[in-house]
N, C-alpha and C positions, 0 to 999 in steps of 0.2 A: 444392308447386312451389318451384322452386330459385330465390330472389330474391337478386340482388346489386346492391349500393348501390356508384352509380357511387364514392363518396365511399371507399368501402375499396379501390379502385384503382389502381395507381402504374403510366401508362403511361411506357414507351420509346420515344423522338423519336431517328429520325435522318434527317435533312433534312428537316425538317418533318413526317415521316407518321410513322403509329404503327408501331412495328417487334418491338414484345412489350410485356406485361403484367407486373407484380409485383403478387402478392397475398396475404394471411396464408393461412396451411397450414390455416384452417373452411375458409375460402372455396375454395382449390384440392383438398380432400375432396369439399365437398359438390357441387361441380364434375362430380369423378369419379364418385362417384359418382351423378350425374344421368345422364351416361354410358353409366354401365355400365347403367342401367336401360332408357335407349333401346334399347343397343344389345339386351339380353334381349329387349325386345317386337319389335325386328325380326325376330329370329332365333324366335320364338314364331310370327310374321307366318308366314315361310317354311314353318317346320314343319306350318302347319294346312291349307298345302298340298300338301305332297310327299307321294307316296302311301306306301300303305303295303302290308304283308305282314301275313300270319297267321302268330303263332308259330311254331305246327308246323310251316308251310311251308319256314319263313325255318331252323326246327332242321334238318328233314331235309335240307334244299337244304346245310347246313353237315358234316352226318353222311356227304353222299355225297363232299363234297369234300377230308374229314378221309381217306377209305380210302385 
């Protein structure tokens, strides 16, 4: 699990609120890549529901479309 210490942080103030982050190039990799790994198990999520075809199906359905 992807930990970051408030302390390697360099927040942007303007009028008082945060308005963006600065932070070293581990910390905005290990970021991304946290990321990209949610975003995989979502898209892993959807896939284990969308239905599906049978090969052969899905070829000949492609073979008659091809003619």
């Amino acid at each position: 699990m992807l930990k970051i210490k408030e302390e390697d942080l360099q927040y942007i103030y303007q009028k008082n609120e945060r308005k963006g982050v600065i932070m070293d190039i581990q910390t905005f990799e290990a970021v991304m890549e946290a990321l990209e790994d949610y975003e995989d198990a979502v898209d892993f999520e959807v896939l284990k529901t969308e239905e599906t075809i049978d090969y052969e199906e899905y070829r000949k359905s492609r073979l008659k479309q091809d003619v």
